[in-house]
BAMIGU-147363 format. One record per residue (C-alpha): x, y, z; residue number from 1. Coordinates in steps of 0.001 Angstrom, whole numbers, plus 500000, padded with zeros to 6 digits. Layout:
<tilums>
east=X&north=Y&up=Z&k=NUM;
...
</tilums>
This chain:
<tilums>
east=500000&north=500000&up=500000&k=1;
east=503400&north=501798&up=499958&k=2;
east=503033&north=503270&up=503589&k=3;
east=504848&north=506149&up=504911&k=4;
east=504643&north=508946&up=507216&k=5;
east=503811&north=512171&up=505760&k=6;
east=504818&north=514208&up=508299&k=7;
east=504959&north=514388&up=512139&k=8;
east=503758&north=517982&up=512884&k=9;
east=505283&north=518607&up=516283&k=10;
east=506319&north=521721&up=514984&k=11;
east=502953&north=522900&up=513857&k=12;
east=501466&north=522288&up=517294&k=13;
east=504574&north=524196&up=518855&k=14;
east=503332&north=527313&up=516211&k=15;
east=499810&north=526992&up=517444&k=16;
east=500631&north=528100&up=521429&k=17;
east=501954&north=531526&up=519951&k=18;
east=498022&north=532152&up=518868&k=19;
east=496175&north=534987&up=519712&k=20;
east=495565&north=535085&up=523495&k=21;
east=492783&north=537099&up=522868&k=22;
east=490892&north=534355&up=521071&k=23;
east=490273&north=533097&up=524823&k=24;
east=488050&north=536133&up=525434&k=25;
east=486624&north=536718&up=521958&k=26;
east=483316&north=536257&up=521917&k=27;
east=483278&north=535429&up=517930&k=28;
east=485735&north=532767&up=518670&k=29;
east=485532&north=528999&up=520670&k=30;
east=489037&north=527471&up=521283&k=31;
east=489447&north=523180&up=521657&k=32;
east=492761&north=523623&up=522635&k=33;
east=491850&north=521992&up=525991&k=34;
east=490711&north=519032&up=523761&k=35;
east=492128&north=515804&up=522056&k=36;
east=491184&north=516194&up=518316&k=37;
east=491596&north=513122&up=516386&k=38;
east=490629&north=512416&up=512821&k=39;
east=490771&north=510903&up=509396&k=40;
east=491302&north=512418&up=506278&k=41;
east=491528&north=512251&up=502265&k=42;
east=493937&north=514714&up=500745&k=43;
east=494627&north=515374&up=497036&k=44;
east=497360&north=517937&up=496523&k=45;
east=499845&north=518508&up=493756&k=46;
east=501948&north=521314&up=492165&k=47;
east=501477&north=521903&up=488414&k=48;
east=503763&north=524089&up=486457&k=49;
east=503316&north=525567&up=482551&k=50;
east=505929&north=526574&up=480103&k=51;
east=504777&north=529269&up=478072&k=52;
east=506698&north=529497&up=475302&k=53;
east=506791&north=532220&up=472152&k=54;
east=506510&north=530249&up=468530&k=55;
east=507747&north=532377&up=465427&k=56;
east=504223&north=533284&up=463343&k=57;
east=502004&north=531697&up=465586&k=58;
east=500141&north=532215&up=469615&k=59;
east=502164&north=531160&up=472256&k=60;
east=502606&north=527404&up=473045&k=61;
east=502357&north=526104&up=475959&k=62;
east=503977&north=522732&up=478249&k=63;
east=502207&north=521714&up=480706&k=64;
east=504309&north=519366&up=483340&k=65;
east=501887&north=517660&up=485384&k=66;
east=502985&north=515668&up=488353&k=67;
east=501567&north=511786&up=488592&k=68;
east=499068&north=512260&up=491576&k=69;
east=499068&north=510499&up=494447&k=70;
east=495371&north=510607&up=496568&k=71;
east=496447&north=510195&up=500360&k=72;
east=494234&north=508488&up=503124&k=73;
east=495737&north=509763&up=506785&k=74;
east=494695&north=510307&up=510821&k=75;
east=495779&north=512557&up=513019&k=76;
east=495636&north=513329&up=516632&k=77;
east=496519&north=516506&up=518104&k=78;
east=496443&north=518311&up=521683&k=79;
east=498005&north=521289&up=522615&k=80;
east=501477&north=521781&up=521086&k=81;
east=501967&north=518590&up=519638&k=82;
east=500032&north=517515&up=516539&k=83;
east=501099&north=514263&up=514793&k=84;
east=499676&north=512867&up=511564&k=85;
east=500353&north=509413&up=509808&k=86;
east=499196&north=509228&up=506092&k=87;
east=499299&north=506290&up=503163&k=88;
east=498852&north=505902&up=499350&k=89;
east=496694&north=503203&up=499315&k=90;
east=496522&north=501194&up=495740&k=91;
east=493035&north=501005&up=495301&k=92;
east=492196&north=504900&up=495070&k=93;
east=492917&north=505364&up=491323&k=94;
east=495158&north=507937&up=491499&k=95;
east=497704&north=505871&up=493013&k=96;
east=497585&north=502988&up=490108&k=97;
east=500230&north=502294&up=487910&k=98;
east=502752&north=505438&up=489910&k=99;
east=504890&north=502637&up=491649&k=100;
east=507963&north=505395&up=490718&k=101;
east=506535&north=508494&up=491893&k=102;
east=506908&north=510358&up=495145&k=103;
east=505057&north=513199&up=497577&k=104;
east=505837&north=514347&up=500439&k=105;
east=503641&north=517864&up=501868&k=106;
east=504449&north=519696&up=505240&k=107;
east=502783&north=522885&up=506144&k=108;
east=502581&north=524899&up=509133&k=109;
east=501322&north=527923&up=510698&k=110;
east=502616&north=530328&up=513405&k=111;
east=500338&north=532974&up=514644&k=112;
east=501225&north=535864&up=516966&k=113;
east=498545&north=538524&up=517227&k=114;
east=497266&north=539544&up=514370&k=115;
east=500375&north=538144&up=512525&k=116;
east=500253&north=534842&up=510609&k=117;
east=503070&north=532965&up=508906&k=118;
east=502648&north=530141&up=506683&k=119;
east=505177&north=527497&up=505476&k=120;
east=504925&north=525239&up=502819&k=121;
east=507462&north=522283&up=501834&k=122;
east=506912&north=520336&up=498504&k=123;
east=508530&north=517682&up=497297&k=124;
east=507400&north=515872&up=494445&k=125;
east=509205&north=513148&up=491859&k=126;
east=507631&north=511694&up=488561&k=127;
east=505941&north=513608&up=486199&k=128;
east=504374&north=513158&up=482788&k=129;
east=504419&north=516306&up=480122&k=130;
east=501241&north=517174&up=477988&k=131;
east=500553&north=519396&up=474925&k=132;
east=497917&north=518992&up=472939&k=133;
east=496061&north=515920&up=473946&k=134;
east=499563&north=514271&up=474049&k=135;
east=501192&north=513139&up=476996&k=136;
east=504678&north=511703&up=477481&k=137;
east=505687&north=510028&up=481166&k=138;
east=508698&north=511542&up=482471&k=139;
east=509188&north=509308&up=485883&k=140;
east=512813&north=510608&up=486831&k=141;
east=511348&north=514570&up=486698&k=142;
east=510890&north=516105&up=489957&k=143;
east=510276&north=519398&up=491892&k=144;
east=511178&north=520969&up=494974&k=145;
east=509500&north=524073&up=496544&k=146;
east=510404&north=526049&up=499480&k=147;
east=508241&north=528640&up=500779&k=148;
east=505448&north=530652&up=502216&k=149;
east=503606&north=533593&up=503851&k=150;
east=503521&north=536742&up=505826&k=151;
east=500279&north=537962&up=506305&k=152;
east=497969&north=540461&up=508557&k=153;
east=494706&north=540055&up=509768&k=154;
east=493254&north=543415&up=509611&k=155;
east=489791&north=541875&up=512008&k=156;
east=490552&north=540247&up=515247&k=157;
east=486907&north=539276&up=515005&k=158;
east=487473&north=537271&up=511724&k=159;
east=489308&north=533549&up=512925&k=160;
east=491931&north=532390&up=510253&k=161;
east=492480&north=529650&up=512329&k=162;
east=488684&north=528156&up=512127&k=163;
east=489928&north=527829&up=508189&k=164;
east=493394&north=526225&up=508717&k=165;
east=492374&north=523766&up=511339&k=166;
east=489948&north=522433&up=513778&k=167;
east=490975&north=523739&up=517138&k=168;
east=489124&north=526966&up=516670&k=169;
east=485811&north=527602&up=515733&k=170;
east=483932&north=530725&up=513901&k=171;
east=480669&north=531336&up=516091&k=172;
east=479723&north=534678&up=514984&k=173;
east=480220&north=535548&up=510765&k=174;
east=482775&north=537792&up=510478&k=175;
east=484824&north=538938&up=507614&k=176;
east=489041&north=540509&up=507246&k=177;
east=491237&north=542015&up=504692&k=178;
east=493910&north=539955&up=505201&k=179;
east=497734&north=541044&up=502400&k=180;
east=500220&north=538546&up=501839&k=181;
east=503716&north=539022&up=500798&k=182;
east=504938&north=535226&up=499278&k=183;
east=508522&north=534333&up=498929&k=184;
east=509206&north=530895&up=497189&k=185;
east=512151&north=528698&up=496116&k=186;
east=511318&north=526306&up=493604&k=187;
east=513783&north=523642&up=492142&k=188;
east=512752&north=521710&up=488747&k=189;
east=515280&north=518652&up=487784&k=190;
east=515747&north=516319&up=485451&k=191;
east=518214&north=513770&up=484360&k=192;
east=518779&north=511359&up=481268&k=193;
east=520975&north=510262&up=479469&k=194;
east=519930&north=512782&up=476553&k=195;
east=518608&north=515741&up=478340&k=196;
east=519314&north=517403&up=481593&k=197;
east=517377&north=520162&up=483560&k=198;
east=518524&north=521694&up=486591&k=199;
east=516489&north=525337&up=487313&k=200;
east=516205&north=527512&up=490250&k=201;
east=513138&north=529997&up=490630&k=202;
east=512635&north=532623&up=492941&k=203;
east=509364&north=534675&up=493460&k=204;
east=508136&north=537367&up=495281&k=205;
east=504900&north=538422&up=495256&k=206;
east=502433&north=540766&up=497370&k=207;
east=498513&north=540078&up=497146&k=208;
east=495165&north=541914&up=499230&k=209;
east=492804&north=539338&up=499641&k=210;
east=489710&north=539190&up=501514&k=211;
east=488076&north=536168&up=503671&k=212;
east=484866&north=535778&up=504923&k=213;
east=483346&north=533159&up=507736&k=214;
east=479751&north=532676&up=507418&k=215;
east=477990&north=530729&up=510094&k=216;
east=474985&north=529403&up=509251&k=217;
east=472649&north=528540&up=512890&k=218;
east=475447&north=527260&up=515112&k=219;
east=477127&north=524575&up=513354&k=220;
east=477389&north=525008&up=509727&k=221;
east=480301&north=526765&up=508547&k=222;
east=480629&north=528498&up=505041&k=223;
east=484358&north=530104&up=504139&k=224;
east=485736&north=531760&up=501214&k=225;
east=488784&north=533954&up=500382&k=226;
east=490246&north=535584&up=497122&k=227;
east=493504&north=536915&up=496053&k=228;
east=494683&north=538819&up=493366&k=229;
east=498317&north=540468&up=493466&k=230;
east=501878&north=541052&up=491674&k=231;
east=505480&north=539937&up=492289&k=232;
east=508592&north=539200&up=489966&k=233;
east=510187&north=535607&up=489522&k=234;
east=514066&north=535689&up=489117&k=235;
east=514920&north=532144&up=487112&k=236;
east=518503&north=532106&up=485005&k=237;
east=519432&north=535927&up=485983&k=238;
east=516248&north=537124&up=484122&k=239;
east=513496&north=539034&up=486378&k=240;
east=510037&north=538615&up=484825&k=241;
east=506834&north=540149&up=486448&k=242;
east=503330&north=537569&up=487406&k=243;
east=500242&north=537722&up=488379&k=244;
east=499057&north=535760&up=491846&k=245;
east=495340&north=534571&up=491480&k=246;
east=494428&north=532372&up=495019&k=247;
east=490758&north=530801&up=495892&k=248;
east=489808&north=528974&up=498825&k=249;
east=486869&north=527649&up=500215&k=250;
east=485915&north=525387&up=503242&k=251;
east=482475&north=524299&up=503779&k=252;
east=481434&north=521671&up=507313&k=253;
east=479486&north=521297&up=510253&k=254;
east=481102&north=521229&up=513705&k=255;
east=479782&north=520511&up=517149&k=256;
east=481863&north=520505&up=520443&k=257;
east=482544&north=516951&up=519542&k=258;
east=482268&north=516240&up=515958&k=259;
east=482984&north=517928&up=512627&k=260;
east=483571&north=517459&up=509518&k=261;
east=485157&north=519562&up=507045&k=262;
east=485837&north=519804&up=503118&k=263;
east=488503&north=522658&up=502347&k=264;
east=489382&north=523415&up=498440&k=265;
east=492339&north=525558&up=498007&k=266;
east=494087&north=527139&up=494611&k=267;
east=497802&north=529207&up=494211&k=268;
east=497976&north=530453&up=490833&k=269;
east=501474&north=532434&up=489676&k=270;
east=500907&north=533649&up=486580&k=271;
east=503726&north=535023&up=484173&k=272;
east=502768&north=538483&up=482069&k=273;
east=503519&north=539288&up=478724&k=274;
east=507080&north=538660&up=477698&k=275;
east=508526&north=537337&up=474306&k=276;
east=510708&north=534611&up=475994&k=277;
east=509954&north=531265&up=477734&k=278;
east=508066&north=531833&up=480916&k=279;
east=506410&north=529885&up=483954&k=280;
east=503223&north=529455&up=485318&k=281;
east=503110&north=528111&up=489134&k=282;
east=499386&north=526376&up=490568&k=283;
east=499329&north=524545&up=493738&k=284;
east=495697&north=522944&up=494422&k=285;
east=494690&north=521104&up=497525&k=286;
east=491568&north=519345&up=497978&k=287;
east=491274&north=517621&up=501679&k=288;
east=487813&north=516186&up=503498&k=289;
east=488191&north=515439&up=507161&k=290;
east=486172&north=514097&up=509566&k=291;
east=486926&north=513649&up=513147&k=292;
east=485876&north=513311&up=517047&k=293;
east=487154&north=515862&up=520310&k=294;
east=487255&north=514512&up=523708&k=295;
east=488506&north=515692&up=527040&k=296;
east=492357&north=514504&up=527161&k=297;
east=492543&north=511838&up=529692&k=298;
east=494397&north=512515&up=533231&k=299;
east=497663&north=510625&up=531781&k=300;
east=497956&north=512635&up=529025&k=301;
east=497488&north=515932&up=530970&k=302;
east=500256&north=514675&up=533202&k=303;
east=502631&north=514130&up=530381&k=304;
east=501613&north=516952&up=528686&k=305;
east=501937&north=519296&up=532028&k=306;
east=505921&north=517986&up=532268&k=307;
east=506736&north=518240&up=528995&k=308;
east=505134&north=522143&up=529385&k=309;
east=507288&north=522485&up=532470&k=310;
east=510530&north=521330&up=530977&k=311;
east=509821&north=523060&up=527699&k=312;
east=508810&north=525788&up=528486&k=313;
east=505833&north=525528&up=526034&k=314;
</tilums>
């Protein structure tokens, strides 16, 4: 079933205790970080890239290199600062057929201080197949790496960014924020035969307003959605080109002191502008349902977690 561990978020639990203490006492927010949260998940997530290219007499061309998917079944259990999650690529979801060769590994965490949020994102990805034109060619020994993530300010300490990145927080009033963004990503793309070789380093900036909005429907039903739209550069070979950044989200669930579950769709869009040489175009998409069960942490693990606190400093 080609098992593995996806990640062990220890590290994202550790950014969650820098949240905003005044979530506590905000009425339009309802903390479980005095819970056990465990769940299950399915997570589809990849990172797509286009060559645009200029063709003498004729429209642009374009590449597109398309990574070979892999559809991920995981759990996770979380409480306080520690937050560990196990995940597989089991055969029979048909994503994972016939992709033996290929490999994905996701980490992503959060660190919130006030009104401050910063987001990380680590990408790794190996086997790819290239398309044009209803044509597709498998490229198994292609792979990316990115590197990266974001700085961004929540202008409304009513509005909960947290009740859309994870399930320790909940919206209980709607509320809405203007929330900028300034990106900053390293992306790697190699490849290695015995004909052809690729080895390219990326760099982009970008800055991008966006606005969220948390709509809570009766007391358990909640409806998000953001959008993006901004400008950066991306330095590849020397050469400074401008994009465009184009990001949707949306999360739709129900959630109860004890259960919830959750469906969160999320798209990154660089785009390249106008230029007569060969440009880029960056999309990372993430489509996740997860279900899962909170329940009062039982005296051992309070005991544990009340040394480890004590030693730590956490």
């Amino acid at each position: 079933m080609d098992l593995k561990l996806i990640y062990s978020m220890f590290f994202a639990g550790v950014f969650g205790c820098f949240a905003q203490k005044d979530s506590l006492q905000n009425p339009y927010f309802k903390s479980y970080d005095d819970k056990v949260t465990a769940s299950i998940y399915y997570l589809d997530t990849s990172n797509n890239f286009q060559i645009v290219y200029p063709v003498p007499g004729a429209e642009k061309a374009t590449l597109d290199l398309v990574p070979n998917r892999k559809e991920q079944l995981g759990a996770s259990v979380s409480f306080k600062f520690v937050d560990l999650s196990f995940g597989f690529s089991p055969k029979f979801l048909n994503a994972n057929k016939d992709n033996t060769d290929s490999k994905l590994l996701n980490f992503n965490a959060r660190l919130y201080h006030k009104q401050w949020m910063q987001s990380f994102t680590y990408f790794y990805q190996k086997g790819f197949y290239v398309s044009q034109d209803g044509i597709n060619a498998a490229f198994p020994g292609f792979r990316s790496l990115k590197i990266g993530g974001a700085t961004s300010y929540i202008f409304n300490k009513k509005f909960s960014y947290k009740a859309i990145a994870g399930q320790n927080e909940w919206q209980t009033k709607s509320a809405g924020s203007f929330i900028p963004a300034f990106s900053a990503y390293y992306t790697n793309i190699k490849y290695k035969s015995p004909e052809d070789r690729i080895n390219g380093d990326i760099y982009l900036f970008s800055l991008a307003p966006s606005y969220f909005y948390n709509l809570v429907l009766g007391k358990h039903v909640l409806v998000s959605a953001g959008l993006s739209m901004g400008a950066g550069i991306y330095i590849t070979d020397g050469e400074t080109k401008v994009l465009y950044e184009i990001d949707t989200s949306l999360k739709m669930g129900y959630n109860s002191d004890s259960f919830f579950v959750f469906m969160n769709v999320n798209h990154i869009n660089f785009i390249q502008g106008e230029t007569d040489s060969i440009g880029l175009n960056d999309n990372i998409s993430t489509f996740k349902i997860t279900a899962g069960y909170r329940f009062n942490a039982p005296n051992k693990v309070k005991e544990v977690y009340e040394k480890v606190s004590r030693k730590t400093g956490l």
